[in-house]
N, C-alpha and C positions, 0 to 999 in steps of 0.2 A: 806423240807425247801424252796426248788423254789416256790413251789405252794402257801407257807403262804408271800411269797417276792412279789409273782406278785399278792396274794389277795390284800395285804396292798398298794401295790403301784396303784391297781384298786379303794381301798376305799377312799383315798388321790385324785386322779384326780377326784373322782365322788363329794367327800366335795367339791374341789376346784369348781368343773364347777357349785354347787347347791349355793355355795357364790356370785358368777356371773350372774347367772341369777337373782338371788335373787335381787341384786347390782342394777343394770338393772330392773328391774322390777319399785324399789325405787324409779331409777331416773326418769324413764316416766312416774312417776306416780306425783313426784314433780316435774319435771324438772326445769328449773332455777331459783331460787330465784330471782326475780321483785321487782322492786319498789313498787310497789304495795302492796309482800306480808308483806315483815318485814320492810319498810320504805315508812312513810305518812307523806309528809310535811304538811297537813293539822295537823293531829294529834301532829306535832311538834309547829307547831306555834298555837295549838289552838284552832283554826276557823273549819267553815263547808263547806263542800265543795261547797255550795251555798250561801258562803257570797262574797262579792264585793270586788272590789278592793282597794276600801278606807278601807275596814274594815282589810284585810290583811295587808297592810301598816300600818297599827294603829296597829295591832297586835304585828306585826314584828318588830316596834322601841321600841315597850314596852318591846320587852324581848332582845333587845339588847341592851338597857340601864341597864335592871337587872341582866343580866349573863353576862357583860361585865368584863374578868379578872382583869380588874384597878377598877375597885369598886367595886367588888362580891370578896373576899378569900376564896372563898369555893376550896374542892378540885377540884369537878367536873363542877367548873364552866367554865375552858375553854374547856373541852368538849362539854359540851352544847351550847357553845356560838357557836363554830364551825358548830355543827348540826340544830342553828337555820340557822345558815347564809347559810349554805348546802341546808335546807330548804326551803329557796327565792328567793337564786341565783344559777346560775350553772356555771360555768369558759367555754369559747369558747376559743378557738385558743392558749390556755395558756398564757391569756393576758388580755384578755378582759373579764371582767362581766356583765351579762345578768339579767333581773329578769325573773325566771323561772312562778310564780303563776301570776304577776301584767300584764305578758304580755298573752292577749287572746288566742294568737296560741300557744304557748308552753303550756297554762291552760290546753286548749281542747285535747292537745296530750296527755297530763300525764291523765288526767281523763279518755279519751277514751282508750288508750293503756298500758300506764305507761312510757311512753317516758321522758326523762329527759334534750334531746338534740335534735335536728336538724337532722332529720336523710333523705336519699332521699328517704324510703318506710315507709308503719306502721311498722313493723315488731318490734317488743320486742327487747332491744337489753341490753346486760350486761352491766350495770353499777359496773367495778372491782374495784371503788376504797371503797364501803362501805359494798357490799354484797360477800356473800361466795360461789362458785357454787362447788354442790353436786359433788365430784369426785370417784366413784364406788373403783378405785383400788386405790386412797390416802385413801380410806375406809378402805379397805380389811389392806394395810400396816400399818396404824394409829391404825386398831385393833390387829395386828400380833407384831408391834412392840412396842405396850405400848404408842402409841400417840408420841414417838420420830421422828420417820420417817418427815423428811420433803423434797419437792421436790426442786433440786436445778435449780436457775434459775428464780424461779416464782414470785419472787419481781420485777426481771426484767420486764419480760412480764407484770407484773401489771402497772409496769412505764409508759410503751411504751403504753398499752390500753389508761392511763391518759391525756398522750398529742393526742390521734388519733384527727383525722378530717374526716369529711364525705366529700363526693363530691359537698355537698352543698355548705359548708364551701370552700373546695376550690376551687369556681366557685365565690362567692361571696366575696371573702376575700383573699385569699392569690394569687390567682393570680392581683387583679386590685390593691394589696397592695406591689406586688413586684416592682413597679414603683417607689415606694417611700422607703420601708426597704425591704431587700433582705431575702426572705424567705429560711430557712434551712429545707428539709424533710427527714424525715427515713423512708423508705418504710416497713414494716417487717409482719411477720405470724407468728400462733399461735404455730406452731409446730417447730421452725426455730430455734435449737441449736446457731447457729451464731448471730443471733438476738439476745436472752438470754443472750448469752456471753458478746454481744457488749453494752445491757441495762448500767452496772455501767455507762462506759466509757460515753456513750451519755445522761446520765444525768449529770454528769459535765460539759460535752459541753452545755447541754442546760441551766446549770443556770450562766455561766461562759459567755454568748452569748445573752443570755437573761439582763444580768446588763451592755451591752454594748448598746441596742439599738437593738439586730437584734431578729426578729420573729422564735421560733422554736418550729416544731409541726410533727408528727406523721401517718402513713397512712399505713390501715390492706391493704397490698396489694390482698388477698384474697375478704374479702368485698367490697373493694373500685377498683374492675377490669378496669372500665374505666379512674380511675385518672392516677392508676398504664399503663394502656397503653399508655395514652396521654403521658404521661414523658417517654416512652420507657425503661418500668422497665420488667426483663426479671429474673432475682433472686432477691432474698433477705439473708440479709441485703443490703438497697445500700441507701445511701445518693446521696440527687439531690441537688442543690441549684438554684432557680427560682429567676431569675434578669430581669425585662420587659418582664415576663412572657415567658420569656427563657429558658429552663432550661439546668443546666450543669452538670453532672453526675460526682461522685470521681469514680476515678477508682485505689483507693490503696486501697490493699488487706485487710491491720491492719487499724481501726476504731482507732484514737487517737486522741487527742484534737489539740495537735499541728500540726499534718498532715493538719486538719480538717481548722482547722485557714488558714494555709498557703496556701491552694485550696479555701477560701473564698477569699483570698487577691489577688492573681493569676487571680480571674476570675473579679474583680469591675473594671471598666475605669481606666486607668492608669494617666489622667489627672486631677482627683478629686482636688487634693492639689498640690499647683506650692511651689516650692522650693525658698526662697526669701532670699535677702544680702543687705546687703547696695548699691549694685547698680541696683539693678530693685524693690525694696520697692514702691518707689515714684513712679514710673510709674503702677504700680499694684495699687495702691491707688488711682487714677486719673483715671482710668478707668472705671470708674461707669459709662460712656455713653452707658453700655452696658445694663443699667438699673436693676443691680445687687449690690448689697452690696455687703463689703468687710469683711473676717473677717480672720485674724492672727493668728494663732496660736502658742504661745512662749511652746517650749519642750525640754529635754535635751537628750534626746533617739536618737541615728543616724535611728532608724529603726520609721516610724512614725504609731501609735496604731492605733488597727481595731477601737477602741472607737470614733478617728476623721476622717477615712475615711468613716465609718456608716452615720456621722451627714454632713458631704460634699456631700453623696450619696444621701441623703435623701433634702439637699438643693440644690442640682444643680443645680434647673433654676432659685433659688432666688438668690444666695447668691454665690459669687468666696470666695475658700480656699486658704489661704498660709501658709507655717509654716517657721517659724526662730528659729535654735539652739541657745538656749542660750550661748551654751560655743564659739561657732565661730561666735558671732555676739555681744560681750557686747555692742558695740555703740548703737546698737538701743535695746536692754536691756535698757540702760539710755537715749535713746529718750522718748521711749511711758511710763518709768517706771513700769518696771514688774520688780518685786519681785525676787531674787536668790532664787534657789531651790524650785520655785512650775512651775505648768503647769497654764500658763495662756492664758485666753480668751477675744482677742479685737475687737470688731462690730465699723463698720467706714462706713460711709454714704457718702455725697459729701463732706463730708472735711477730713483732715490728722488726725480730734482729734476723737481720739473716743467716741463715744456713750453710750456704756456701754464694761463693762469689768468685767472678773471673774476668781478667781487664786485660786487654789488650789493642795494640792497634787497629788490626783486623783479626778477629777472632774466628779462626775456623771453623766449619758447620760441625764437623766430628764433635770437636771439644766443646761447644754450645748442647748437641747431643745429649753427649756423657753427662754432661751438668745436671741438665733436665732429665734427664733417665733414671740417674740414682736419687733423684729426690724428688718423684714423681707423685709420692702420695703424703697425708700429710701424716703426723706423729699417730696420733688416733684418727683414720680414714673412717666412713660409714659405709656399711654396704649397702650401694643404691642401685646397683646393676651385677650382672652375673658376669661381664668382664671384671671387675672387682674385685667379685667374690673369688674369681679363679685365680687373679692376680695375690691378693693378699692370702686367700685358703685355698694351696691347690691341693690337687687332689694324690695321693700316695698311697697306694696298695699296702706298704711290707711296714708290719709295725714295729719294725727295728728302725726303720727313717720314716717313722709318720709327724708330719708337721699337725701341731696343735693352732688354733685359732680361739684366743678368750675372747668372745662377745658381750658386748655390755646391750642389756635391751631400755628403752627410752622410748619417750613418744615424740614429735616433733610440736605437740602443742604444751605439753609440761616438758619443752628444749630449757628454759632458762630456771626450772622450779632443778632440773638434775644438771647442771651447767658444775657445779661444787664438785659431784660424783665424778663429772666429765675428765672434768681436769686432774681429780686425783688420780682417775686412771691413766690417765697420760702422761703424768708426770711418772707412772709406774713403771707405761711402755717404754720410754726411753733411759731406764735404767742399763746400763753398757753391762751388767752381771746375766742378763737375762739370756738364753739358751738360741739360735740365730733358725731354730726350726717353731718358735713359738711367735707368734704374731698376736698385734690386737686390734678392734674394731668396735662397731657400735651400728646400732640397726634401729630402725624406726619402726615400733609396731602395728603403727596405723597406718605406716607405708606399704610394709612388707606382709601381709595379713594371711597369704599364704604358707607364706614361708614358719611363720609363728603357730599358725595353726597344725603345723603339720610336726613341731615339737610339744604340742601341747598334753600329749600322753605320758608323757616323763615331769610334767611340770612340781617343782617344788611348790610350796607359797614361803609366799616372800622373799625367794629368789630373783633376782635379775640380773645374772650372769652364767653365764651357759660359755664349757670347753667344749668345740666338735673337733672331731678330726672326720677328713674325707678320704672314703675310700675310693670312689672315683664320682663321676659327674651329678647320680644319682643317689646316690646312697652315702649316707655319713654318717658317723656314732657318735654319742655326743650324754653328756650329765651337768648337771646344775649345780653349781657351790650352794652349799649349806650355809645359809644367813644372808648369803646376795653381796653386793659391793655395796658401803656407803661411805667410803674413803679413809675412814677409820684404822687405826694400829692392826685389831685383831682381825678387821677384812683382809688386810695386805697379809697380815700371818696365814690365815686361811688358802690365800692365795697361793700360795707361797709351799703353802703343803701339797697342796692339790695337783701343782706343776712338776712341783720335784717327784711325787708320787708315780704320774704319768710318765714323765720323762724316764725313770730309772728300772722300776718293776716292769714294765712293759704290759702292765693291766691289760685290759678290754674297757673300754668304759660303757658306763651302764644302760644307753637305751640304743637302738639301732630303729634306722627309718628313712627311710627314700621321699624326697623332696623334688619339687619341682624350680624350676630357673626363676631368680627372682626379679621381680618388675625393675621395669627401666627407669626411674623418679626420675631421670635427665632427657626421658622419650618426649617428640615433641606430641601434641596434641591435634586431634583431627582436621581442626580449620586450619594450621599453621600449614598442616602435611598438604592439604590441597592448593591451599594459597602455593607453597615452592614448589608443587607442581605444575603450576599456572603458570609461574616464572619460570621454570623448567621450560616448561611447552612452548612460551612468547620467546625465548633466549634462543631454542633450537628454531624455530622458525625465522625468526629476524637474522640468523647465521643462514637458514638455507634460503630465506628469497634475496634474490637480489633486486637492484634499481631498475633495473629495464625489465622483469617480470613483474617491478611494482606500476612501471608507468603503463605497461601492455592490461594486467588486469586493470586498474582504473579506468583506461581508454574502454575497455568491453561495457566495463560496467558504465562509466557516463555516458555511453552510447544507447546503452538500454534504456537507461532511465531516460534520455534527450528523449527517444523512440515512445516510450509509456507515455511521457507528459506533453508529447506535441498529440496524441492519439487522443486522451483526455481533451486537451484544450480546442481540437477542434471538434470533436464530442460538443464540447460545452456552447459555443461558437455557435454550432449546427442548432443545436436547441435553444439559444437565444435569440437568434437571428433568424432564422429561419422558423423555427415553431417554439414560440412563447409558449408563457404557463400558460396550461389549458382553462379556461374558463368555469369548465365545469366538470369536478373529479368524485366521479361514483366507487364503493367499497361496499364489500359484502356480498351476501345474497339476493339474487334477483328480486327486485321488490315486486310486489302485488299489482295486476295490471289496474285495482279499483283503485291505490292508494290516493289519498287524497292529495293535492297542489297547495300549495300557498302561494299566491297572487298579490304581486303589489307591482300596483302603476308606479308609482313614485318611486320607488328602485327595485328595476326588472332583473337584477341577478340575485334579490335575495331570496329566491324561489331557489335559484339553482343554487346556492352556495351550501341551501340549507340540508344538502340531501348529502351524506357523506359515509359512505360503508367501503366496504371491502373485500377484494382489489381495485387498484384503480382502473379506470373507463378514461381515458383522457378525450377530450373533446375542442379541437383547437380552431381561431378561429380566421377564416382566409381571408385576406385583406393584401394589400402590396406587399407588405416586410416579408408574409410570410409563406403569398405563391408558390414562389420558385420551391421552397421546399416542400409542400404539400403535391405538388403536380409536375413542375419540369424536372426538378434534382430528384424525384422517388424512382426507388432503386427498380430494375426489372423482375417482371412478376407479384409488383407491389400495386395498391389500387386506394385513391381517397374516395371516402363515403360524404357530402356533402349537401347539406341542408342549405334551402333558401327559405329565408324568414326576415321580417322584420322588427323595429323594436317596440311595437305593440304586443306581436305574437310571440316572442322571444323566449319568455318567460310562461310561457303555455307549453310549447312546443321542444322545447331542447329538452325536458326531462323526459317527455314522450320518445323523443328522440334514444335520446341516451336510456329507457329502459327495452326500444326496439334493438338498437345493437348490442344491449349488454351480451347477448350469447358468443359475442366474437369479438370479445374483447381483448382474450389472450393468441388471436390469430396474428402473427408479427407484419403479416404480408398487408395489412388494413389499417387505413390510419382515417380517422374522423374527423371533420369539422362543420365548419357552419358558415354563411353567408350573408349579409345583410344586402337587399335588393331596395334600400330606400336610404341609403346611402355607402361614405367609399366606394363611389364607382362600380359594385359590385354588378347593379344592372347591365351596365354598358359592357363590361366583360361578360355576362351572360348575352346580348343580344349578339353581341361578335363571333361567341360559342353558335349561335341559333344559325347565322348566314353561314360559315364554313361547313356548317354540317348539310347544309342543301344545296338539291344537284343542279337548282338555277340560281339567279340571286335578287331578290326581291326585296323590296322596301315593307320596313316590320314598324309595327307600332305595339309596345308588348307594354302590357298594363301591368305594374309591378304588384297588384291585389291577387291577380292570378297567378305570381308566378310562388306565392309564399303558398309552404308545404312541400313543395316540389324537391325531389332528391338524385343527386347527380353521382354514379359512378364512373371517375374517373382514372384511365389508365393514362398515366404522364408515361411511360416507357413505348409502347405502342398508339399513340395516338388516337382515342377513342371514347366512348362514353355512353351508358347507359341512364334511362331517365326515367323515374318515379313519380306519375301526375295522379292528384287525388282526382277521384272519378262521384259522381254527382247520387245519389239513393234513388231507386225507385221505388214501386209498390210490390214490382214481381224479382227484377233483377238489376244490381248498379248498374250507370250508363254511364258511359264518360260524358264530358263536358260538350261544346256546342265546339264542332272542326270536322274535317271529313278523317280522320286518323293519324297515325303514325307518321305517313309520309308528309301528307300537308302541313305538317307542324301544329294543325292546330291547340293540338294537348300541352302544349309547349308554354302556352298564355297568350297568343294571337290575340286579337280581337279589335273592336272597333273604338272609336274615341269615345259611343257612349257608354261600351262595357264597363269602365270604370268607374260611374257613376251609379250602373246598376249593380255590381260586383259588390260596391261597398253597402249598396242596400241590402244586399244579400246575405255581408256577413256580419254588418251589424245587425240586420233585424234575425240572424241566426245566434248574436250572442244573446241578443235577449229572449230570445222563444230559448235557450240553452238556459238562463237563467230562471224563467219559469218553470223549466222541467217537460217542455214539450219538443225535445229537440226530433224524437224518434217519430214524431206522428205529421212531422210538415214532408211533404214529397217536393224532390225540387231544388232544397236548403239545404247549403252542407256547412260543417258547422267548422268551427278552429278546432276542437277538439276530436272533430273525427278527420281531422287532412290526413292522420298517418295511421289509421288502421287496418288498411290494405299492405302496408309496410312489410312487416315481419315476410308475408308470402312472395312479397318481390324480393325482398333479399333472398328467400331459398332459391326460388329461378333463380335471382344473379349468379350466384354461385355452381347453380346447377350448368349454366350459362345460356340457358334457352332465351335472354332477354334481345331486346332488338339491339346492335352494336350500331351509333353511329360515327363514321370515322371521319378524321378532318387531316389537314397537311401540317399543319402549327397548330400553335396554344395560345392563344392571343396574348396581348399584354396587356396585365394588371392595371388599370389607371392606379396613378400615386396622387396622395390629397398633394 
């Protein structure tokens, strides 16, 4: 029974793996269905694929007049009709139509490759919305289940293929167009469940988005790698929105139309549309010096629709937005006469009345368009930018259709002294007899100062109004009316002459001269320009980190900082605790070994306080607190220099001190201090030092008069110590003190109960023979003043290390007061 289970389930894998191969085989043998193979718009419309483009055109209206569903009832006539129009044109951006055969470079690509679109390489590329691609294993299921099987999901992804865009497209169009309509993108891939899932949902956004005015389109982030990196697209699905070719990334998890909306609204200028009442109307109206139309908006919604901030975004540098509720504002309801209950549209020019006006329930984005399109500048525009100038004076080679431009020149600080002139000309310009290739304007010359200077060889006096016509971008001819405009009968007669003259004769007019592009007076200025790009920078940034790259960096950095300020604090710790301020801090230049001392019994540190140069000499002093850190805690290969002294001699001896080791002061391996042997216990921790260090152990009686002067180098790392004892003058050669040497300890301060009685006669009657000035001539006497001039030479032995080392087990311990 096992062996006919594991044949059967052997004969089962081996059909399965020969269906697969097989599968496979099929596909790369057809591989993708092309344009090419089962769809030829030549063959739809007719033609050969060497006929002309007149002839395709002629084709192409003939059968779209005949298979047109309003006058063809056939069944399959709007199928057909579709498949011709499929046939000649190809949809770009989901917006715009192209002709695919009439235009040469798309001909060439479909003939040579079978391209049907814009693509950046030749490469073949699926066209999903008419062809089927071969799928091996919807094969294998579609045969297994009876052709029920279908995969879910793949309507979606066919959606999302429909709207893609190449990089060409969005190099050429959708970023120089987000200046004007704010482009929505889906990034997404072929294999991207979340994509699939998210397709219904962002086809209702895009036809819901699309009937409002804003452009929305699609990008295989797999093929299109470098679009997707410029936007810093890192998964998929993800919606970007590109606003002046900015882009801003959603960062909510659920794809929904209302999210989606309210992250388009969040990210437009918050100044699009002013909020207007009965007391700033009139002043919002009267501001047209800013060389912008007005237009109104009447709405009953408190929340104002994407539909009018799209058409405010898209006119911003033509046209200022306001909107007024109708329900909180009836008085100017029955000022301008708008309608209860619809939404209406009012365009206002230099005067309160409007222009044209347009009311509807829902007013379509097209016909808000058209409104604002054709009355986009105002009666008399200025020219403040060279889109203007091209707008209102374009340019026209052939002087059988050359358009004329009257300028009027003004300054904008004598604006209200010519405001009379202004207006006559304006009322001139909208004369409905006037010729529809003559335009009018007005120029500021303390604006435009290039632009004026470079007419200033032709200049009349007392002219201020000047005909040009443009020959193209650079170049344009151009003469001065004779008397100038001052609103007057026989100005407007002159006028009058001059245009009919141009207009009919086909003259030349009299001066010619090539000009440069004139200043932007609406350009913002250098701080503005870095400030929004600061907001630029902060906007793309706060879209590209996220919450857990915010909490991962903080964690690094409070980690740092924890690590710096615990290092510090025990730094400070160590130095307070362990080694206080120093007592006494040397700066400078090595001082003079004659310099003189100041001496005062009555307070023994103002000797030392008073000596202060630089660099510092720190000099600390050992006592309990601060043992452990001068001796047991000092680091390896580190060593204390340690004076014994009292506080008689304190104030003698520590600057002696501190000018002996000034030379090694910047050695970091050497730390100094001082000892007091007539109190703090500092004795008794000396006598405890003196037993460990000998090789029997014997009862000491050490007189602390001898042991002042005496210098101890200590290694707290290797347990050990060197010692520095003043040695006695003679006549021929010094001799040390009274002991048998080194080993006996005697140099150490041994001595008997009455050496202390004689020691002290010794070294008072040596201060006072030091006082008289006979200190050099007693043999015998050694004075406080010379204990440490043998010093200097023992520190070079120490160093050298020739000194006697002697070694203990332990460090004793510090008596505490």
């Amino acid at each position: 029974m096992s062996k006919r289970t594991t044949l059967s389930r052997k004969s089962v894998f081996l059909i399965t793996l020969t269906i697969i191969l097989v599968s496979v085989l099929v596909s790369s043998a057809y591989g993708v269905t092309t344009a090419s193979g089962s769809y030829n718009p030549y063959d739809v419309l007719g033609v050969t694929r060497s006929a002309s483009p007149q002839e395709i055109r002629k084709a192409y209206k003939q059968l779209v007049v005949l298979w047109h569903p309003d006058k063809n009832k056939e069944v399959e006539a709007e199928d057909k009709f579709v498949l011709i129009k499929s046939a000649y044109e190809v949809k770009e951006n989901g917006s715009k139509w192209g002709s695919l055969l009439s235009d040469p470079e798309r001909r060439r690509l479909y003939d040579q490759h079978g391209i049907t679109e814009d693509s950046p390489n030749l490469n073949p590329r699926t066209d999903y919305n008419n062809f089927h691609k071969f799928d091996p294993i919807d094969e294998i299921l579609t045969f297994t289940t009876g052709g029920s099987f279908h995969f879910p999901f793949a309507d979606g992804i066919s959606y999302l293929h429909k709207q893609s865009i190449t990089s060409k497209t969005f190099d050429q169009n959708v970023l120089p167009r987000s200046n004007i309509v704010p482009q929505l993108l889906l990034f997404y891939g072929d294999w991207c469940t979340g994509c699939a899932r998210a397709a219904p949902t962002w086809r209702s956004i895009s036809e819901e988005l699309s009937n409002v005015g804003m452009d929305v389109a699609c990008v295989h982030a797999e093929r299109e790698r470098v679009v997707a990196r410029r936007m810093g697209i890192s998964a998929v699905p993800a919606v970007v929105l590109v606003i002046d070719s900015h882009p801003y990334h959603y960062r909510e998890t659920v794809i929904s139309a209302s999210k989606v909306i309210g992250f388009i609204r969040s990210k437009l200028p918050y100044d699009l549309i002013t909020h207007l009442d009965q007391t700033n109307v009139d002043i919002f109206l009267n501001s047209w010096w800013d060389n912008r139309i007005r237009v109104i908006i009447f709405g009953s919604t408190p929340l104002i629709r994407l539909r009018y901030l799209l058409l405010a975004f898209q006119y911003r540098e033509r046209a200022a937005f306001g909107i007024i509720r109708t329900d909180e504002s009836p008085e100017l309801v029955r000022r301008f006469g708008v309608p209860k209950g619809l939404d209406s549209i009012l365009v206002f020019k230099e005067y309160s009345k409007p222009v044209a006006s347009l009311s509807m329930a829902d007013i379509p984005h097209k016909l808000m368009k058209d409104l604002v399109e054709n009355n986009k500048f105002l009666n008399l525009p200025r020219l403040s930018s060279q889109s203007i100038m091209d707008t209102i004076c374009p340019t026209e080679s052939s002087v059988y259709r050359r358009r004329l431009c009257v300028v009027f020149l003004t300054r904008d600080a004598t604006r209200l002294h010519d405001e009379e002139k202004v207006e006559q000309l304006r009322q001139y310009a909208t004369r409905p007899s006037l010729p529809s290739r003559v335009k009018f304007a007005y120029v500021y010359e303390d604006k435009q100062r290039d632009f004026i200077s470079a007419l200033s060889s032709g200049n009349i006096k007392d002219s201020n109004l000047l005909i040009i016509w443009r020959q193209d971008k650079k170049r344009l001819s151009y003469e001065w009316m004779e008397g100038g405009w001052d609103g007057s009968n026989s100005s407007v007669q002159r006028l009058d002459n001059v245009l009919y003259r141009l207009m009919t004769d086909r003259s030349p007019l009299a001066y010619h001269v090539e000009i440069k592009e004139l200043t932007d007076e609406h350009a913002r200025s250098i701080f503005s320009k870095v400030l929004r790009k600061i907001s630029l920078t902060m906007d793309f940034l706060r879209g590209q980190i996220t919450r857990e790259m915010v909490i991962q960096a903080t964690s690094l950095v409070a980690t740092v900082l924890f690590i710096v300020a615990g290092g510090f604090i025990m730094a400070y710790l160590r130095r307070k605790v362990y080694l206080p301020k120093p007592t006494q801090t040397l700066k400078g230049e090595r001082p003079a070994a004659t310099r003189p001392t100041t001496q005062n019994t009555t307070r023994p540190n103002s000797a030392v306080s008073s000596i202060t140069h630089n660099p510092e000499c720190r000099i600390h002093e050992m006592r309990g607190e601060t043992y452990n850190g001068l001796v047991r805690l000092i680091k390896p290969g580190c060593r204390t220099v340690v004076l014994l002294l009292d506080s008689e001699t304190k104030s003698e001896l520590l600057p002696k001190f501190q000018r002996c080791v000034w030379p090694y002061r910047k050695n970091k391996s050497l730390q100094f201090g001082y000892m007091h042997v007539d109190r703090g216990g500092g004795l008794s921790w000396y006598k405890q030092l003196l037993l460990l260090s000998l090789a029997e152990p014997r009862n000491l009686n050490i007189n602390p008069r001898n042991c002042v002067g005496t210098v101890l180098s200590l290694n707290g790392h290797r347990k050990y110590f060197c010692v520095f004892h003043a040695t006695l003058p003679t006549a021929g050669a010094p001799r040390r003190r009274a002991g048998s040497g080194y080993r006996n300890g005697g140099f150490l301060g041994f001595d008997s109960e009455n050496s202390s009685d004689e020691c002290s006669d010794v070294e008072r009657g040596g201060e006072r023979a030091n006082q008289n000035g006979q200190a050099q001539d007693n043999v015998g006497v050694l004075f406080t003043s010379h204990l440490l001039d043998n010093l200097p030479n023992w520190l070079d032995r120490l160093f050298e290390g020739s000194t006697h080392r002697y070694h203990i087990n332990y460090w004793p311990e510090f008596p505490v007061k």
